[in-house]
Each structure stands twice: as structure tokens, then as C-alpha cells.
ZALUM-27878 format. One line per 3 residues: their letters; for each residue x, y, z of C-alpha. Coordinates in nm, 3 decimals, decimal comma. Last residue first. Layout:
a) X Y Z  ...;
This chain:
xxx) 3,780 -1,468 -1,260  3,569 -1,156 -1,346  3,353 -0,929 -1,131;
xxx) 3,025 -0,740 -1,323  2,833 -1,021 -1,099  2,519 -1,092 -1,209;
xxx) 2,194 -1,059 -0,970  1,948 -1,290 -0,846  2,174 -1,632 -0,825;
xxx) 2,069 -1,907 -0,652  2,296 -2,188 -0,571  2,427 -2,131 -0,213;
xxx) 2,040 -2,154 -0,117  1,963 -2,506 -0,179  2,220 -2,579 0,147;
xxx) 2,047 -2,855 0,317  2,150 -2,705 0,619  1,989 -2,377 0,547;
xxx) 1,604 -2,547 0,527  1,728 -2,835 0,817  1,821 -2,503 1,059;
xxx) 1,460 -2,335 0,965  1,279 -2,652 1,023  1,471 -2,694 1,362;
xxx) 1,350 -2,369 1,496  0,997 -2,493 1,377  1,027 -2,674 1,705;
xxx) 1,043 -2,434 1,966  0,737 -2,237 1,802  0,528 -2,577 1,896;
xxx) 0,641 -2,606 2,228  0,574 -2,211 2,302  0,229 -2,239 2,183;
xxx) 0,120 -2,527 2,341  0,238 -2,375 2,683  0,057 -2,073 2,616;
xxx) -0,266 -2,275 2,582  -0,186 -2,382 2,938  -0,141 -2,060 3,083;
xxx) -0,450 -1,902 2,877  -0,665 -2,202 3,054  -0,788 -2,501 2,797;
xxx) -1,155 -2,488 2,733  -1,069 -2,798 2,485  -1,251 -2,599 2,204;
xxx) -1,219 -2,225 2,262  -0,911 -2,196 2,441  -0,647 -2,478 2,320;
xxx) -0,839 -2,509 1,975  -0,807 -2,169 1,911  -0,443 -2,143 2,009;
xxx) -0,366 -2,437 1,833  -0,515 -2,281 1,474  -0,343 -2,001 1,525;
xxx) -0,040 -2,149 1,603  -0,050 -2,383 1,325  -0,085 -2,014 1,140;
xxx) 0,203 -1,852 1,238  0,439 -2,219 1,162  0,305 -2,281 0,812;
xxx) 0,404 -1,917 0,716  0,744 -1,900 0,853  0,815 -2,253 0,648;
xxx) 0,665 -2,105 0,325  0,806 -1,765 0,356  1,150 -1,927 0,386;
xxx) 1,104 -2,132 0,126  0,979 -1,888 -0,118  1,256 -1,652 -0,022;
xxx) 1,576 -1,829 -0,108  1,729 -1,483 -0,242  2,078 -1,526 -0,076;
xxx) 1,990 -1,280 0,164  1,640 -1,418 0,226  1,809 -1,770 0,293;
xxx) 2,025 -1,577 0,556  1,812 -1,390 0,730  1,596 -1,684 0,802;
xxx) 1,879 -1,854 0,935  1,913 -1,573 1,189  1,564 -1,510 1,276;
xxx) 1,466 -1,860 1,395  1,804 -1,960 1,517  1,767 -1,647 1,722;
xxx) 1,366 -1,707 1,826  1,432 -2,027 1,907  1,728 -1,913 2,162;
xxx) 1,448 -1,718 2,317  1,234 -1,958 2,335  1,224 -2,120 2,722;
xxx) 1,274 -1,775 2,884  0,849 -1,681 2,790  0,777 -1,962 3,045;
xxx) 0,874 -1,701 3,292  0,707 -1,421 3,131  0,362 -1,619 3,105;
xxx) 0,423 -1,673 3,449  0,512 -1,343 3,554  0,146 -1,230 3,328;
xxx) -0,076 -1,525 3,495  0,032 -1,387 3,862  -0,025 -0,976 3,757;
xxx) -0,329 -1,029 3,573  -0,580 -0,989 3,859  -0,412 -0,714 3,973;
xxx) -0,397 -0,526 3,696  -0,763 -0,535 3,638  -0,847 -0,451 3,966;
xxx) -0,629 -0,137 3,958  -0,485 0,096 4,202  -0,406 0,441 4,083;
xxx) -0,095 0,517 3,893  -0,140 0,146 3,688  0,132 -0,089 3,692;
xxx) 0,303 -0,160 3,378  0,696 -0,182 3,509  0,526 -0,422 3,781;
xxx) 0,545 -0,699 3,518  0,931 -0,655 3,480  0,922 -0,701 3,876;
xxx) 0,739 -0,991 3,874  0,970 -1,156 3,536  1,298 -1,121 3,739;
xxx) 1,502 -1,462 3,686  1,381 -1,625 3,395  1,286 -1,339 3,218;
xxx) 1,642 -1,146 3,313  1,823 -1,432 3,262  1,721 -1,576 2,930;
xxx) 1,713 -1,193 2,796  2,081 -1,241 2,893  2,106 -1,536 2,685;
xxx) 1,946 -1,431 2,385  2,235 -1,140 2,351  2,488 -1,413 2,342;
xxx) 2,337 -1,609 2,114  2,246 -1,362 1,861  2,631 -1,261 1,788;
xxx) 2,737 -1,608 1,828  2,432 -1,672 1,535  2,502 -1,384 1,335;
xxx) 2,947 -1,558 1,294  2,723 -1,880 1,200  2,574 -1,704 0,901;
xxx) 2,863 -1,458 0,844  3,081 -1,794 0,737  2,789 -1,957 0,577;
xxx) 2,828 -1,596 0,328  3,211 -1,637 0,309  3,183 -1,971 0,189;
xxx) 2,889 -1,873 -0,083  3,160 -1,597 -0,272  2,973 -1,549 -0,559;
xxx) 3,024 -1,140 -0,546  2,645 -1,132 -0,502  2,628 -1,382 -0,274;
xxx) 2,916 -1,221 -0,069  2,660 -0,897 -0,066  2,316 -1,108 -0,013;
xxx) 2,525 -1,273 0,242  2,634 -0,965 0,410  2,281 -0,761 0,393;
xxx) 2,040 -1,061 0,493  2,268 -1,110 0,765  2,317 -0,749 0,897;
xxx) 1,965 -0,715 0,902  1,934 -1,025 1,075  2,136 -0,928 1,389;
xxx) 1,859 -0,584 1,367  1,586 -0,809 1,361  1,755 -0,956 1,645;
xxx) 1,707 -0,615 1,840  1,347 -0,646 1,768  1,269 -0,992 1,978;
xxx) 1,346 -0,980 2,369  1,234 -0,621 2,377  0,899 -0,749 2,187;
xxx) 0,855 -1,009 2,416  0,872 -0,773 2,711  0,597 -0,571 2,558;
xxx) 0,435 -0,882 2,429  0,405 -1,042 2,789  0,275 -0,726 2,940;
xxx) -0,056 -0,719 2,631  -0,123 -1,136 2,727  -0,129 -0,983 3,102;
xxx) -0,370 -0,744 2,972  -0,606 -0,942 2,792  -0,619 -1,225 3,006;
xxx) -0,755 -1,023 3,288  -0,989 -0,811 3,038  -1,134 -1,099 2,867;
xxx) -1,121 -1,431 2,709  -1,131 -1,210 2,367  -0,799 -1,080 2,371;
xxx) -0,617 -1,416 2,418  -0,819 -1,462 2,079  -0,681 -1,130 1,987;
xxx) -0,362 -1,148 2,024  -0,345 -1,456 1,831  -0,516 -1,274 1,549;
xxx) -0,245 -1,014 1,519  0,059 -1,290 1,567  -0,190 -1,446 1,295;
xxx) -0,195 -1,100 1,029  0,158 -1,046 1,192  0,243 -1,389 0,968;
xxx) 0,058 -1,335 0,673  0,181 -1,006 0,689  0,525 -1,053 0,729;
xxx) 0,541 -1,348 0,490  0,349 -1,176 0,166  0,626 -0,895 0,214;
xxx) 0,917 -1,146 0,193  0,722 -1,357 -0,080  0,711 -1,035 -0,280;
xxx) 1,029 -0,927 -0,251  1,194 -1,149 -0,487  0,971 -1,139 -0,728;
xxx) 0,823 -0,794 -0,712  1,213 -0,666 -0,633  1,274 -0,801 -0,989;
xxx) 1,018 -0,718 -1,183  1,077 -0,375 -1,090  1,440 -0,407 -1,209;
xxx) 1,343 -0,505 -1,525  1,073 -0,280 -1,565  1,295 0,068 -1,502;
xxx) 1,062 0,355 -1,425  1,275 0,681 -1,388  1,464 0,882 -1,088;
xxx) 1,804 0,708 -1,136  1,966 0,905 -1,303  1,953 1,127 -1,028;
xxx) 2,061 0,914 -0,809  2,458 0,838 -0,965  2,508 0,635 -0,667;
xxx) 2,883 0,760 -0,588  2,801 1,084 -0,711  2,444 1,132 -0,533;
xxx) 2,604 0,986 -0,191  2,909 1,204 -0,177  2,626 1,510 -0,207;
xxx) 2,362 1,371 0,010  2,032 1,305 -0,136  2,025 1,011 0,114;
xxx) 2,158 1,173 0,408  1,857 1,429 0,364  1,587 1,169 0,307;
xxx) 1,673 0,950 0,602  1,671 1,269 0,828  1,342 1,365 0,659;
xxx) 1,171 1,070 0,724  1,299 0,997 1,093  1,115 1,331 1,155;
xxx) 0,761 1,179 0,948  0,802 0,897 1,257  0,845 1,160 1,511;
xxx) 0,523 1,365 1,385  0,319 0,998 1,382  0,364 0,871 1,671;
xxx) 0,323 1,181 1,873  -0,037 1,197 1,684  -0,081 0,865 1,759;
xxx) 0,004 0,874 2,169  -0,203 1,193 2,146  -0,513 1,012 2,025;
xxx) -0,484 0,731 2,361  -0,476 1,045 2,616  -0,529 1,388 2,415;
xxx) -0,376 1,642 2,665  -0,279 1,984 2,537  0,032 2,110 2,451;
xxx) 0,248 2,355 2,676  0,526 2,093 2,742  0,298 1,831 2,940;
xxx) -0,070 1,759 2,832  -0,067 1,364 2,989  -0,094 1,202 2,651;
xxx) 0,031 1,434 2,426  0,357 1,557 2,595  0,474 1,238 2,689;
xxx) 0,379 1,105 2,307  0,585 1,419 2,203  0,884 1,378 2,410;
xxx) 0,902 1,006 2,382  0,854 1,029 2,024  1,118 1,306 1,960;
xxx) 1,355 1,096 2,132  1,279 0,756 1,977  1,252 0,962 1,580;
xxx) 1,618 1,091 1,672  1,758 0,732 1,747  1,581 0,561 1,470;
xxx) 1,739 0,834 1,217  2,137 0,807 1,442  2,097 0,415 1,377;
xxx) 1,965 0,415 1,019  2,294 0,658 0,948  2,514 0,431 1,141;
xxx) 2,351 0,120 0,907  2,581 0,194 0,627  2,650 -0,098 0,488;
xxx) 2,498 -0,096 0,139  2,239 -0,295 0,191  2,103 -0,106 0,534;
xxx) 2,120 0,202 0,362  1,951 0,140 0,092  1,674 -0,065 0,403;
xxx) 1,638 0,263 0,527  1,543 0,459 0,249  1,280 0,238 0,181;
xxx) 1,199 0,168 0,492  1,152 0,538 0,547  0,927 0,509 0,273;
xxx) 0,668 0,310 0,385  0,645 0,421 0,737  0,606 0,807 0,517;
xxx) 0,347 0,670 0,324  0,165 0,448 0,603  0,152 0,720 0,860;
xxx) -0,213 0,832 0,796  -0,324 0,405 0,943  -0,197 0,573 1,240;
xxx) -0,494 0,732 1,281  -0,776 0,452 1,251  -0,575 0,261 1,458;
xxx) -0,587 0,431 1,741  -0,938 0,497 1,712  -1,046 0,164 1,633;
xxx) -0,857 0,053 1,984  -1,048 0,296 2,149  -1,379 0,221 2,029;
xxx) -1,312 -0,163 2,118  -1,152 -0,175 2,457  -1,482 -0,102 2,669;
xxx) -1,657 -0,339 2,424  -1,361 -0,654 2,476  -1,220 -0,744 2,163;
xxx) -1,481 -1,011 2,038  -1,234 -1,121 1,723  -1,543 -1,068 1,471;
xxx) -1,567 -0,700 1,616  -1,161 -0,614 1,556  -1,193 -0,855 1,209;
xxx) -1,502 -0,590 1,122  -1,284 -0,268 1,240  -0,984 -0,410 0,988;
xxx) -1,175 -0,465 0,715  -1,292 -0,051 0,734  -0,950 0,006 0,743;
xxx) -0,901 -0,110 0,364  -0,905 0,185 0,196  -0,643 0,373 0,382;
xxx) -0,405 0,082 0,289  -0,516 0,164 -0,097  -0,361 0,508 -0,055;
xxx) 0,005 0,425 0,079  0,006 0,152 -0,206  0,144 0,398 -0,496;
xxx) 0,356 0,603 -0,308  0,504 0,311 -0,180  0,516 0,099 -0,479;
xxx) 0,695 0,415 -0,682  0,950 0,411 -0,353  1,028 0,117 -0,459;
xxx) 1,112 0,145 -0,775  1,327 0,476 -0,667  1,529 0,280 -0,412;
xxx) 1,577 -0,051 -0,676  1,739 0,243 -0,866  1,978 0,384 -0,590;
xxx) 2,166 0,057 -0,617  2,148 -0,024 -0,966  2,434 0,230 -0,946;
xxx) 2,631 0,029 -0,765  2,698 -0,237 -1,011  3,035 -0,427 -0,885;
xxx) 2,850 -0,750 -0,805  2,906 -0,729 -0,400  2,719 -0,368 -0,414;
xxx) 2,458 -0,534 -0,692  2,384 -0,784 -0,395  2,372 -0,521 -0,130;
xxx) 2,120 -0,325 -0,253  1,874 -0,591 -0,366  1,922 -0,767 -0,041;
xxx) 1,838 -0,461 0,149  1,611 -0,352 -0,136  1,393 -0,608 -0,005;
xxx) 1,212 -0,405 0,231  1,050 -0,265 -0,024  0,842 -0,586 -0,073;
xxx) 0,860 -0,680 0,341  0,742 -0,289 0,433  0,441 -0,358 0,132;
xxx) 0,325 -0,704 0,268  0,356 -0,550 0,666  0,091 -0,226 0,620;
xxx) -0,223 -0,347 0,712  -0,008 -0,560 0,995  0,147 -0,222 1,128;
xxx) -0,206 -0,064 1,180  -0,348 -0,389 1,354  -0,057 -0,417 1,568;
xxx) -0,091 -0,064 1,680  -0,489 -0,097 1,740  -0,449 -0,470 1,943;
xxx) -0,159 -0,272 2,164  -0,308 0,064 2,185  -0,631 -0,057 2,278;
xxx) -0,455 -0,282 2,537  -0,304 0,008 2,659  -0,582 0,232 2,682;
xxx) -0,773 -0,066 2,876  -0,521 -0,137 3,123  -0,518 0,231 3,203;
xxx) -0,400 0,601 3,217  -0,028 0,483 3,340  -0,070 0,194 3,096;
xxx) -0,099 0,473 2,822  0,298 0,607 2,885  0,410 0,236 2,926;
xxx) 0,216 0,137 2,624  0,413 0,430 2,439  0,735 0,441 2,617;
xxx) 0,796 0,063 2,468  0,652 0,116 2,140  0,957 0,387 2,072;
xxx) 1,160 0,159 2,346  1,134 -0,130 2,031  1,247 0,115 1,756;
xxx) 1,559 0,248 1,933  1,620 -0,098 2,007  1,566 -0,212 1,620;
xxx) 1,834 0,083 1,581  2,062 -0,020 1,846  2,043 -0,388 1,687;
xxx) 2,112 -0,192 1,359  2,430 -0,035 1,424  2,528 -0,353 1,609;
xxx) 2,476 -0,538 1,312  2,768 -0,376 1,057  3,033 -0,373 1,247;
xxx) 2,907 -0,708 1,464  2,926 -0,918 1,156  3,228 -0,778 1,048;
xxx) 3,407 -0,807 1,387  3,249 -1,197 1,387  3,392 -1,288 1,118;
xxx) 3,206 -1,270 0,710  3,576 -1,130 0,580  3,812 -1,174 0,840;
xxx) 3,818 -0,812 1,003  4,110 -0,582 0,910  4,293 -0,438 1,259;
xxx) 4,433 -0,764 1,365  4,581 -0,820 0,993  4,746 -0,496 0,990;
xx) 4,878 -0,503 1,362  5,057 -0,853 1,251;
């Protein structure tokens, strides 16, 4: 009886949470890295942190179609884990790091795109230099953000999400302690304001790098992966994370591309509505990267029990992610619906502030309001995790797609045609994101995904 009590039920709710929780911590790690830094630059002012806010976004979007396409090697990974063939495992790694190494450049190309859409999106002028600025320089991080998902997402697929954990961790602390020293000149280094928050960004985000990179070349982890071998071109297999990955990567940055340009249209109707819009997010984005780390763990258990051809223990982990997702959306529930004024307040300015003060009452609302989703975003993520896992990625691409953009377009009817105050328009927004929950659900319910097959099992019988 202590045997089976100790050995999680294969795709339960221990197994989910063994290999999640890791990676919730991590996504959290990730979220109070962005966190400190708008909280660091709101103590300078509204403006830096807005700037830091459309600029950041920006940088990450540039770079979201290649993060989804290597991304992939979660699924990759964990599928030819569950099929017996582990040493395709390090090989999908070194494919993908070829794309990296190989897009990192062209993303530097491109910023000059991104200054236009800044200009065409009527950022505010005191908020626009800035915000180019900051994005400008983090657009140098692409190759190592690149391949730390890489590495990341090996790990991720095979299981070991502890070592992604203790990475995120390190690369929080050393980017609180060098965006704190940047900004305000603390530690002996001088004080760069909005550049120093990049800079930080940057050196703790090459840090996570290295740790990846040394756990990865690891001794245990070279024999039982047979790595070097795998440091060579392979066509098949690069075919393969194109196909699959692509419509992963193509969804992330088609839809930050409209989370981008829904920031800015709230952007646009000025300073007020820019920087309550800017405190929503922040919160938002606590609410929403620690289920990235839930669906982590679901894209890399079904894509494993997929891989083995086991579909009933992959709906198992599905419903075991949503419990897990459930009960962590109902205590962001709480504290939005509950203390929203005081989560606001975490932003306020050192020195008194017009700005701020005019956005305080539309920002609590907005937070308020914000309550009424957050079990849309879990369905949302979680059933999305699981049709990726299982390598139904078209679909889910398709549905995530539709849904970014109808906002789009409702936001910019909302403000700009019907005149429609930011309150109101958010109101649209949240309705509409509520019910594409649904879509997901009907997608996995239908059950088109238990018959795909990406890799083939090397099990018999």
C-alpha cells in the first residue's frame, strides 16, 4: 500500500504537479524579472515605464515566431522520450539551435519596422524616443533569448524542469541586482535610468545561458543523450520541427504582434490611459506566466504518453493541468477582485505625479474587471497545451489566431470609431476573450488530436 501511495498514477495530479510546479516557479521567476523592472522604472516615471513596457513587448514580439519554432523541441523531446529514441533527443536541440544562430541576425534587421509601427501607432512623443531606445538594445539579446529556449525547452521535454527552475531563478536575482544597480547607480556602477534596465536585462539573461549550457553538456547528460553525435545537420529531423513548430512560432507572434498592437491603441489615447493600461498588464502578466509553466508540463506529458501511444493517459494529464490551473486562477480571482487599489499603488511614482493620479481610478477598475477571465485564461492555456503536445498545432494556431486579432479589430472600433471610453472598450475585450475559452474546450473535445502521430514509437505490443 506505501508502494502504490508513493508512485504517482501515471498522467495524476502528483505527476502533473512534479513536473509543472518546477516550471510555474520558473514562469514566476520570469514574470518578477519584468516585474522589478517596470517597478524599478515606475519609480523614475510613468513615462519610463510605459517606454519600457511598449519597447519590451516590441523586442519580445520580433523575436516570438523563432522562441515558438524552437520552442517545439518540448514536444519534440518528449515524444521520442515516450517512443524509446532518446537520442533524437539532443538532435532536435542542435537543429534548433542552427535556426537560432541563423535568425538571431535577421531580427536585428528588422528594427527599423518596428520604430515605423511605434510612429504609425501614435505612442505618445515624450514616450517615443525612449521606448525606441529600449528596444533598440534588447533587440542584442535575441541569440542568447533564442537559445536558452532551446536548451530550456530539452529540458522541459524530457522532465527535468528543476534545472530550468534553478537557471530562471539565478537570471531573476542577477537581474534585480543589476537592473537596481543600473537604473538608480547603486553597487559602485553608474546610473543609466531606462538603458540600464536593458543592459541589466541583458547580462542576467546571457547568465541563465551559461547555466543552461553547462547542465546540458553535463557528463551523465552527454552519455545518456549521446550529444556529441549529435552536433550535425540532420534534414529529416529539421523538417520536422519546421512543420510542427512552425505554426507554434507563427501563433506567438501573430498573436503578441496584436497583444503588441492592442497596447498601443490604448497607448495612443494618451498618457492617462497609457499608464493605467501599462498597471493592468503588470498584474495581468503575474496572473498569466505561471500557467505557461502548467502548460509546459502539458505539452511535455501528452507529447510523451502520445509518443508511447498511450492517448488515455494523455486526457488523463489534460484534466489533472486543469485542477492544477484552477486552483491557482482562483486566488488571482481574489486578490484582483478584492485588492486591485492597493495592487495599483505598487506603481506609484517617488514624487507626486499627475499622471499617476489621473490613472489610478480607470487602472483598479480595469483590475477589477480583469477577475472575470482568469479561469479563461486556464482553459485557454491548458487545452492549448495539450493539442500542441499531441502535435495538433494548425488548429490551435488557427483558433488563437482568430481570437488576437478580433480583438484588435474590436478594440479599434470600440475607441476610434464608436468613441467608446478605455473602460468600456475593455469590457468588449474581456467578453469576447471569455468566449474563445469555449472554442478551445469544443477543439479538444472533439478529440482529432488522439490520432496524430509525429514520431514512431521504437515500443512493441
Amino acid at each position: 500500500m506505501s508502494k502504490t501511495f508513493r508512485t504517482p498514477l501515471p498522467g495524476g495530479f502528483r505527476e502533473m504537479l512534479t513536473i509543472a510546479l518546477p516550471m510555474v516557479a520558473s514562469h514566476g521567476c520570469e514574470t518578477a524579472l519584468i516585474f522589478t523592472d517596470r517597478l524599478f522604472l515606475s519609480r523614475l516615471s510613468p513615462t519610463a515605464m510605459n517606454a519600457s513596457m511598449g519597447g519590451g513587448l516590441s523586442s519580445f514580439m520580433l523575436m516570438t515566431f523563432f522562441i515558438g519554432l524552437v520552442g517545439y523541441v518540448t514536444a519534440l523531446s518528449a515524444q521520442y522520450l515516450g517512443a524509446g529514441q532518446p537520442r533524437q533527443c539532443s538532435r532536435v536541440v542542435f537543429q534548433a539551435a542552427i535556426i537560432s544562430l541563423v535568425a538571431a541576425p535577421a531580427l536585428l534587421l528588422l528594427r527599423p519596422l518596428v520604430h515605423k509601427l511605434f510612429v504609425l501607432a501614435g505612442v505618445p512623443a515624450e514616450q517615443l524616443p525612449l521606448q525606441i531606445v529600449y528596444f533598440n538594445l534588447l533587440m542584442f539579446g535575441a541569440l542568447p533569448a533564442l537559445l536558452r529556449t532551446c536548451l530550456s525547452s530539452f529540458f522541459s521535454g524530457i522532465g527535468k524542469t528543476r534545472i530550468v527552475l534553478f537557471a530562471t531563478f539565478i537570471t531573476m536575482l542577477l537581474n534585480i541586482f543589476f537592473n537596481y544597480g543600473l537604473i538608480f547607480g547603486h553597487f559602485g556602477l553608474p546610473a543609466l535610468g531606462l538603458e540600464g534596465a536593458a543592459y541589466g536585462t541583458l547580462a542576467s539573461s546571457s547568465c541563465g545561458l551559461l547555466i543552461l549550457l553547462f547542465a546540458y553538456l553535463s557528463k551523465s547528460n552527454r552519455q545518456t543523450y549521446r550529444i556529441r553525435e549529435s552536433f550535425h545537420f540532420d534534414t529529416a529531423l529539421i523538417k520536422k520541427l519546421l512543420r510542427f513548430g512552425s505554426p507554434s512560432g507563427l501563433e506567438m507572434f501573430l498573436n503578441l504582434l496584436a497583444f503588441n498592437i492592442i497596447i498601443l491603441i490604448f497607448h495612443s489615447h494618451g498618457l492617462e490611459t497609457a499608464t493605467a493600461v501599462t498597471i493592468v498588464f503588470n498584474w495581468d502578466l503575474v496572473s498569466f506566466v505561471p500557467l505557461l509553466g502548467i502548460q509546459v508540463g502539458v505539452v511535455s506529458l501528452v507529447g510523451r504518453y502520445m509518443g508511447g501511444g498511450q492517448t488515455e493517459i494523455a486526457a488523463r494529464t489534460t484534466t489533472s493541468a486543469l485542477k492544477m490551473a484552477f486552483i491557482y486562477s482562483t486566488m488571482i480571482l481574489l486578490l484582483f477582485a478584492s485588492i486591485p487599489e492597493l495592487l495599483v499603488n505598487v506603481f506609484k511614482p517617488d514624487d507626486m505625479d499627475m499622471i499617476f493620479d489621473s490613472a489610478f481610478p480607470l487602472a483598479a477598475h480595469m483590475l477589477r474587471l480583469a477577475a472575470f477571465y482568469v479561469f479563461a485564461d486556464a482553459i485557454i492555456v491548458v487545452f492549448s497545451g495539450a493539442l500542441r503536445g499531441a502535435g495538433d498545432t494548425f488548429w490551435t494556431m488557427l483558433i488563437s489566431v482568430c481570437m488576437h486579432w478580433l480583438l484588435v479589430l474590436l478594440l479599434l472600433i470600440s475607441l476610434k470609431v464608436l468613441n467608446l471610453n478605455p473602460m468600456n472598450a475593455w469590457i468588449v475585450l474581456i467578453c469576447v476573450f471569455m468566449t474563445f475559452s469555449g472554442i478551445f474546450y469544443l477543439r479538444y473535445r472533439k478529440g482529432a488530436w488522439k490520432k496524430i502521430r509525429v514520431v514512431e514509437s521504437s515500443f512493441h505490443g
